[in-house]
N, CA, C and O atoms as a MOPAC input file, in Angstrom:
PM7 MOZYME 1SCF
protein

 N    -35.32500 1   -45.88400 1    41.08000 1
 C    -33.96500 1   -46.14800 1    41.46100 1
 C    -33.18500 1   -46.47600 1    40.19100 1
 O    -33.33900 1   -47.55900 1    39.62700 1
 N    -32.27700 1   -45.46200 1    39.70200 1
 C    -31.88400 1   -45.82200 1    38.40300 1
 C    -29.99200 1   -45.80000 1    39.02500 1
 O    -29.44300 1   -44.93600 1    39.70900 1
 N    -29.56400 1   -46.74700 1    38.60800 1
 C    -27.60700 1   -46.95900 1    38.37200 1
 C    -27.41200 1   -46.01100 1    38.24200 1
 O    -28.20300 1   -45.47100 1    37.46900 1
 N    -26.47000 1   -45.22700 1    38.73600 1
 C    -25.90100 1   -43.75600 1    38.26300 1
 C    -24.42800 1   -44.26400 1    37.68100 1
 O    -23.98800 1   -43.89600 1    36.59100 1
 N    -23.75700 1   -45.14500 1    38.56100 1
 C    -22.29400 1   -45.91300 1    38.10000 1
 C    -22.73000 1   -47.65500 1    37.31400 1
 O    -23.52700 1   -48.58400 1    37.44900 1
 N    -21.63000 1   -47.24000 1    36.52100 1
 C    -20.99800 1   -48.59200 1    35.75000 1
 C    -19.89000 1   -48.73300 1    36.44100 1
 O    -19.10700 1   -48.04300 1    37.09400 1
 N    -20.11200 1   -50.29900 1    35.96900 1
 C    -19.05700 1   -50.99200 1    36.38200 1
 C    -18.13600 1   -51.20700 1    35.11100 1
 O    -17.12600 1   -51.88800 1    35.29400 1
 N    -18.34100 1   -50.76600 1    34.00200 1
 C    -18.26400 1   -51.13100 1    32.87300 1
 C    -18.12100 1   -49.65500 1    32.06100 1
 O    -18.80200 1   -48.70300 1    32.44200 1
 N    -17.10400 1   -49.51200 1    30.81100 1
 C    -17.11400 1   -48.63100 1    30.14700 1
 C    -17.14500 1   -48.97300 1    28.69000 1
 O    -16.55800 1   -49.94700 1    28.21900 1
 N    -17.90600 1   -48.06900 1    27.95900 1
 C    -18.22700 1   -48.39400 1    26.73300 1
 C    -17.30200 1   -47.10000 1    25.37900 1
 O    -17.82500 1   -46.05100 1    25.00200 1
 N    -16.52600 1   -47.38400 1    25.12200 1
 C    -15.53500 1   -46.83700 1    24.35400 1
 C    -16.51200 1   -45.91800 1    23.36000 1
 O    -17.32700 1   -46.56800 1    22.70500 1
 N    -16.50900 1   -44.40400 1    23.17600 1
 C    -17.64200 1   -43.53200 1    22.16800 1
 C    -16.82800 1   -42.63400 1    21.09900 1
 O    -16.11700 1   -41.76000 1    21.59600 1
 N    -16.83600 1   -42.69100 1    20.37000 1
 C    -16.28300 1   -41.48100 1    19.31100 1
 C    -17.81600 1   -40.56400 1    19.88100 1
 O    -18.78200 1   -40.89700 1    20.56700 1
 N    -17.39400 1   -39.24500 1    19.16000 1
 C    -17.99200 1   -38.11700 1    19.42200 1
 C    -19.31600 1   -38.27400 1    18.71900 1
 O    -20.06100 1   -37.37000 1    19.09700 1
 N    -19.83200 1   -38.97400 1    17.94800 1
 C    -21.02100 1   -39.26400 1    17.19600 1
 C    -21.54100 1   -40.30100 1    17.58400 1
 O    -22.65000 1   -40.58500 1    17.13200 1
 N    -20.98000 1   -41.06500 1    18.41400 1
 C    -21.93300 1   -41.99800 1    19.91700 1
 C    -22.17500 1   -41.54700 1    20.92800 1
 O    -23.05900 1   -42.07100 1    21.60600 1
 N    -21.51500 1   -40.47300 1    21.36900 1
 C    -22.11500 1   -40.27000 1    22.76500 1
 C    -23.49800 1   -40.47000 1    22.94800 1
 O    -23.70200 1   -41.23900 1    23.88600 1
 N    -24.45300 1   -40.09000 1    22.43700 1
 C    -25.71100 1   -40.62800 1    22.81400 1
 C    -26.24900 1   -41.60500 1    22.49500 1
 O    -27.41200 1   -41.55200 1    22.89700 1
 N    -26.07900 1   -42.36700 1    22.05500 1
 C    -26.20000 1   -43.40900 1    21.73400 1
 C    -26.01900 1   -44.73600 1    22.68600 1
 O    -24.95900 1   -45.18500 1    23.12200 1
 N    -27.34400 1   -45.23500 1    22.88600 1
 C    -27.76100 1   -46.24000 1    23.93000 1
 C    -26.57000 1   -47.32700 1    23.86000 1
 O    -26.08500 1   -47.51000 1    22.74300 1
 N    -26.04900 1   -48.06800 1    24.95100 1
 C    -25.52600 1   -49.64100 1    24.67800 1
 C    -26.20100 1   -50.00000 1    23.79600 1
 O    -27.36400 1   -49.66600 1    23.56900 1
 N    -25.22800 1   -51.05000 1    22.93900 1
 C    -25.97400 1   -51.97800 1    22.14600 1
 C    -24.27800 1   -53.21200 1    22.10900 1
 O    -23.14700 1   -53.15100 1    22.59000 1
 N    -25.10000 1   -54.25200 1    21.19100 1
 C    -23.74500 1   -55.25000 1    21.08900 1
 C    -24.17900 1   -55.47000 1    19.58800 1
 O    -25.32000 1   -55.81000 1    19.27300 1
 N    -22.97400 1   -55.20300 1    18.53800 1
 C    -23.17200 1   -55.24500 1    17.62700 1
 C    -23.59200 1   -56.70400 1    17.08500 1
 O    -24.62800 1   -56.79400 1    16.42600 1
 N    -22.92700 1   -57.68300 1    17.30800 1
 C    -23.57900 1   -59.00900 1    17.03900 1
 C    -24.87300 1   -59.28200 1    17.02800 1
 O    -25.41500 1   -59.85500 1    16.08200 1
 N    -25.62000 1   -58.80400 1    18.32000 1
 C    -26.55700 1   -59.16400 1    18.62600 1
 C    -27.45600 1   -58.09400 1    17.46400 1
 O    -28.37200 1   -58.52400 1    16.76400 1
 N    -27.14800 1   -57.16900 1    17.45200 1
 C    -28.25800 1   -55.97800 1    16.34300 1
 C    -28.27800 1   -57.06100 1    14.99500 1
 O    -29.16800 1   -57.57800 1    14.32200 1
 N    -26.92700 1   -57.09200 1    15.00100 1
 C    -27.08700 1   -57.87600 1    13.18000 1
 C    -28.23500 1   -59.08300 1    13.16300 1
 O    -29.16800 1   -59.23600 1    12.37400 1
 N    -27.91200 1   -59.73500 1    14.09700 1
 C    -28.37200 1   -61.21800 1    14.24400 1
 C    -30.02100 1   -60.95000 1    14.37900 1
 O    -30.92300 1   -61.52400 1    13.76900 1
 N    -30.11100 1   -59.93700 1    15.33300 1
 C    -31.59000 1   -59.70800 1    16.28700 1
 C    -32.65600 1   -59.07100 1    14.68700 1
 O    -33.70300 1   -59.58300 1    14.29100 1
 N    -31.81900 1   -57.67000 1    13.97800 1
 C    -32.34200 1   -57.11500 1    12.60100 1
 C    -33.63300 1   -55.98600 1    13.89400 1
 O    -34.73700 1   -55.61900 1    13.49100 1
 N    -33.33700 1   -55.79700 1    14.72500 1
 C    -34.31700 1   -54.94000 1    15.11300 1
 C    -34.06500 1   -53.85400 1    16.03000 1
 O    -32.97900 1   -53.34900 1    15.74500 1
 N    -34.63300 1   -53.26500 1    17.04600 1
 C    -33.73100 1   -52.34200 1    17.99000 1
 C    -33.91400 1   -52.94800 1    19.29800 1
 O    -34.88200 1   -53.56000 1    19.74800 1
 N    -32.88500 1   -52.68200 1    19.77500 1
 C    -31.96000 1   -53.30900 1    21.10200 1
 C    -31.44300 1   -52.59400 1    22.07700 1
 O    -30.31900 1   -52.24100 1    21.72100 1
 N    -31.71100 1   -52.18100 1    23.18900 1
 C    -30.80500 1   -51.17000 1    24.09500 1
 C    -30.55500 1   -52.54800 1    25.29700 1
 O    -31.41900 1   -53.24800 1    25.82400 1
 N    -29.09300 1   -52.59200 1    25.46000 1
 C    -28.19200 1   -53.61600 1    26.34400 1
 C    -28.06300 1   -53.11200 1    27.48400 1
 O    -27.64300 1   -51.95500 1    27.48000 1
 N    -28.30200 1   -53.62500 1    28.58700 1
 C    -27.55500 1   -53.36700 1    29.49500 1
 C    -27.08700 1   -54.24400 1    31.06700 1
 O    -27.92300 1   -54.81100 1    31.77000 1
 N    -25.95500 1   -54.20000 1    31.30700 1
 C    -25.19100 1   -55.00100 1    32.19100 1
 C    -25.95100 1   -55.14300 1    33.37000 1
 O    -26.47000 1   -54.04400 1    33.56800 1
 N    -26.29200 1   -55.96200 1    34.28100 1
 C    -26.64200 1   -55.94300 1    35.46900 1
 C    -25.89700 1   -57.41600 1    35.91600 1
 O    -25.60000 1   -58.38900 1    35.22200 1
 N    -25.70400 1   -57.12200 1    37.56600 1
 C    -25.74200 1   -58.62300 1    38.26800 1
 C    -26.45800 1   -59.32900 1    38.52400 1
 O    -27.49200 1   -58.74700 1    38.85100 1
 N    -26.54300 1   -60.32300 1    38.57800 1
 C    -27.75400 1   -60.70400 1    39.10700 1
 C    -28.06100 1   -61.07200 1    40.82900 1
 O    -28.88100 1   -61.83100 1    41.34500 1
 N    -27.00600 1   -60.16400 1    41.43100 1
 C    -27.41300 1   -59.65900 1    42.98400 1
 C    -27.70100 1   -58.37500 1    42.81800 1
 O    -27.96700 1   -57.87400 1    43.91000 1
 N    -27.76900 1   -57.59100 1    41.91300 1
 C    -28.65100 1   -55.93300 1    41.72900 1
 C    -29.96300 1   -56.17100 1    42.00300 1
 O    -30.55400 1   -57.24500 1    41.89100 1
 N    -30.41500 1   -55.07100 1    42.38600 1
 C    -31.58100 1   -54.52600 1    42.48200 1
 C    -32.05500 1   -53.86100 1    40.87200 1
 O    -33.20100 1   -53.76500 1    40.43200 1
 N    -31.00900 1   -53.53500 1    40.33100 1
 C    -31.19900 1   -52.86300 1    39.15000 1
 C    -31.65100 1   -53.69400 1    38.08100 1
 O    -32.14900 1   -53.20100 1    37.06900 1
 N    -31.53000 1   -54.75600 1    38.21900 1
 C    -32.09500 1   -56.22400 1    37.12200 1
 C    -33.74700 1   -56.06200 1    37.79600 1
 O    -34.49900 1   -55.58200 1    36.94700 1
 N    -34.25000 1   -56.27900 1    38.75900 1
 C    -35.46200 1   -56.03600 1    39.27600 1
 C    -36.36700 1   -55.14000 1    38.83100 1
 O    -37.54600 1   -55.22900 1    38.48800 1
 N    -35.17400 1   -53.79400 1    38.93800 1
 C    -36.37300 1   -52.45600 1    38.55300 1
 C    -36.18200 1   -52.21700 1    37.05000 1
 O    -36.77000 1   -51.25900 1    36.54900 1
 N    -35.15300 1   -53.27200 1    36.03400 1
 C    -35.13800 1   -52.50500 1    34.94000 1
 C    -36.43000 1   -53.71900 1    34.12100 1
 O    -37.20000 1   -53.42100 1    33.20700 1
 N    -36.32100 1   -54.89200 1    34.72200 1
 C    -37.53800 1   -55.50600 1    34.30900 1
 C    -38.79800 1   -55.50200 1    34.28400 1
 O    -39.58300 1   -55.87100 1    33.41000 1
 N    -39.06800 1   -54.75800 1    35.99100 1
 C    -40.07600 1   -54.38100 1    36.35000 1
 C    -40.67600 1   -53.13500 1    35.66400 1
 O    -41.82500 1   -53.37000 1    35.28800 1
 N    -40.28000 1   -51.94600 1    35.39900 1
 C    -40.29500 1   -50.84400 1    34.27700 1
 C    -40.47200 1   -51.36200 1    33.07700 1
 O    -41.55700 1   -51.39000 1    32.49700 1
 N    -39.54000 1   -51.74800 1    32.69300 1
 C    -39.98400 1   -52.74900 1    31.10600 1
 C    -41.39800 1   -53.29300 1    30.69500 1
 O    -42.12700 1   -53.10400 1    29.72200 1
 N    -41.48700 1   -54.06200 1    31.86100 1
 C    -43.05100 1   -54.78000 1    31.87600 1
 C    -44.37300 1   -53.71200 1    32.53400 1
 O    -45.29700 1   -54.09000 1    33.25500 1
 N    -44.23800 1   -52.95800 1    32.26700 1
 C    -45.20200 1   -51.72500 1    32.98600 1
 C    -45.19200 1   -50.96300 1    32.09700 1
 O    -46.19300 1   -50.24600 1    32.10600 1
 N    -44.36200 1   -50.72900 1    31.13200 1
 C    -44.31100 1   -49.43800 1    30.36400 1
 C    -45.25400 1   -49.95700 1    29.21600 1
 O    -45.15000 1   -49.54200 1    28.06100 1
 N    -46.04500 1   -50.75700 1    29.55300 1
 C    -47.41500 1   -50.50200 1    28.43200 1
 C    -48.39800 1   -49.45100 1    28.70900 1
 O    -49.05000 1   -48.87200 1    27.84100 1
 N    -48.45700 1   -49.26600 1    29.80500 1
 C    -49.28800 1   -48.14300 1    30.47700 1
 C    -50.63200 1   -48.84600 1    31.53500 1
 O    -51.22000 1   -49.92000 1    31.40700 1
 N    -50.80000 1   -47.77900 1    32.55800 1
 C    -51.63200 1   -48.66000 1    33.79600 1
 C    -52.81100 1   -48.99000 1    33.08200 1
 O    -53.44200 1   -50.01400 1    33.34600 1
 N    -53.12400 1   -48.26000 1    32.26800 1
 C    -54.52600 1   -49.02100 1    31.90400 1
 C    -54.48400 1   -50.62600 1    31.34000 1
 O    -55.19000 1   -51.50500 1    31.83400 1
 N    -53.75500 1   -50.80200 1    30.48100 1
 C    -53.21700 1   -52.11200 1    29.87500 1
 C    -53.20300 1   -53.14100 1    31.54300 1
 O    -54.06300 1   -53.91700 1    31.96100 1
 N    -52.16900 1   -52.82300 1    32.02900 1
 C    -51.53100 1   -53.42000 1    32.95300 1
 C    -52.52500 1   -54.25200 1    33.94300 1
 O    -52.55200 1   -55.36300 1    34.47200 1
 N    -53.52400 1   -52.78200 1    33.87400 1
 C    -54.94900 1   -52.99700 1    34.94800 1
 C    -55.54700 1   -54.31800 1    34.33500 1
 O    -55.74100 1   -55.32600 1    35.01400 1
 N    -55.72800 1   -54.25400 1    33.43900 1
 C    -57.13900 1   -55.25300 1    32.81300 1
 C    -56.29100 1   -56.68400 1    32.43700 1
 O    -56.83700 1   -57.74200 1    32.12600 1
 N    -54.79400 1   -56.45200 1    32.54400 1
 C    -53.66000 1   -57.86400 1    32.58800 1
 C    -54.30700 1   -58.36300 1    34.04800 1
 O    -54.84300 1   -59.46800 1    34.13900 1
 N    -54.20500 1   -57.41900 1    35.21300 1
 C    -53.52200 1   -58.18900 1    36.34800 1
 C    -55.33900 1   -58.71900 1    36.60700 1
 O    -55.68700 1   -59.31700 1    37.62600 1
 N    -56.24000 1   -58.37600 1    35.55100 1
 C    -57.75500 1   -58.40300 1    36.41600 1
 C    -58.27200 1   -59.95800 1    35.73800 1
 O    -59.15600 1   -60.66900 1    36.21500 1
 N    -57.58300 1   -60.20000 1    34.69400 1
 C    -57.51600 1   -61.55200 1    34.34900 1
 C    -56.64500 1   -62.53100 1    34.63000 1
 O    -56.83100 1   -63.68600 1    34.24800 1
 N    -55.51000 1   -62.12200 1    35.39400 1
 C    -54.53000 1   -62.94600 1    35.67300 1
 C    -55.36500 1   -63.38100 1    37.08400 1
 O    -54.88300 1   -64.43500 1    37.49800 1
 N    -56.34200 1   -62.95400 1    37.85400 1
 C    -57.05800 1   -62.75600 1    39.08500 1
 C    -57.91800 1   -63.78600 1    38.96300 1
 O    -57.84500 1   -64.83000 1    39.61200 1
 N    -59.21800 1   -63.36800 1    37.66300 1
 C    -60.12100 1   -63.94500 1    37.32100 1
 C    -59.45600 1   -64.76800 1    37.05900 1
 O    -59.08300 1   -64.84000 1    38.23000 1
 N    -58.65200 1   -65.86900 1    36.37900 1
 C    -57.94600 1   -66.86900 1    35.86500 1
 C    -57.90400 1   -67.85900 1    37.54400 1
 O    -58.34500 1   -68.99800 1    37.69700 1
 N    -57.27800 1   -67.03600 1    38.54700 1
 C    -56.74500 1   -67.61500 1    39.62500 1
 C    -58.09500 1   -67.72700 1    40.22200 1
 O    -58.55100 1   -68.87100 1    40.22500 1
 N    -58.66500 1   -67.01000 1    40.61100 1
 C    -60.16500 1   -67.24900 1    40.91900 1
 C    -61.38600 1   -68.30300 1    40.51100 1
 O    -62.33600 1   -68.63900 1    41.21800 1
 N    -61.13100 1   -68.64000 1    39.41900 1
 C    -61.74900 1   -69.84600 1    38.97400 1
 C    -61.35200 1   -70.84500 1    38.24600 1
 O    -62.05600 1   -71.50400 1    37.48100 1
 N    -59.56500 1   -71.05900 1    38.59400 1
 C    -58.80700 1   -72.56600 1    39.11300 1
 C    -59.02400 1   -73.01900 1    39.98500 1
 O    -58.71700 1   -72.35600 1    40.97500 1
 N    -59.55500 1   -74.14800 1    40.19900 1
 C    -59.85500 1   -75.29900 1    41.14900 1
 C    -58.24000 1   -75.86500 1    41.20200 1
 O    -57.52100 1   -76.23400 1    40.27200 1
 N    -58.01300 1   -75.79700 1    42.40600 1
 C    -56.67500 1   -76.61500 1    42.98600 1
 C    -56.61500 1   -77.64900 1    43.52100 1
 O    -55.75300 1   -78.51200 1    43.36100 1
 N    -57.95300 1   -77.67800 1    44.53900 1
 C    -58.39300 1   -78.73500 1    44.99200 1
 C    -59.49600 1   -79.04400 1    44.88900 1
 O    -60.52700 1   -78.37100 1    44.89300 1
 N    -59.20200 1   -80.77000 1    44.73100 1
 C    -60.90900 1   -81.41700 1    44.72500 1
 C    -61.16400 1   -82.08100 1    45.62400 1
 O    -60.54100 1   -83.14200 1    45.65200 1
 N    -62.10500 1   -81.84200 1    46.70700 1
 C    -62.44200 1   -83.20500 1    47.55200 1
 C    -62.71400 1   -84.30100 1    46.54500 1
 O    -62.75300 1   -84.20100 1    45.31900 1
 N    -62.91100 1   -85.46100 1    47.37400 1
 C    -63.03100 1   -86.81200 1    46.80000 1
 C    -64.52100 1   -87.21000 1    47.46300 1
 O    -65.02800 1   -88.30800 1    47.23100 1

């Protein structure tokens, strides 16, 4: 599910058009690469652009994250009888 509309327009000379959002402050300050982008935080689109973000290491990675995040939960003790 990707935004097709902005709510928002980003002013381009002809040698930006492709060229991802960015906020110049933040590039200077940050010194690294940055692609910006607007969401509400009643979107769905904040959800799936985080959720993508955090996945795009690839399933194998992801797999052997969620199999220790498991094992981790699996042998926390929450409760102790007395």
């Amino acid at each position: 599910m990707k935004a097709e509309k902005r709510i928002y327009h980003l002013k381009r000379s002809e040698e930006e058009v492709r060229v991802n959002d960015y906020n110049p402050m933040l590039l200077l300050l940050w010194k690294a690469n940055i692609n910006v982008s607007f969401t509400s935080e009643c979107s769905l689109a904040l959800a799936d652009y985080v959720s993508g973000y955090v996945t795009k290491a690839g399933r194998g990675h992801m797999h052997d994250l969620w199999q220790d995040i498991l094992e981790d939960i699996n042998n926390t003790v929450v409760w102790k009888p007395n």
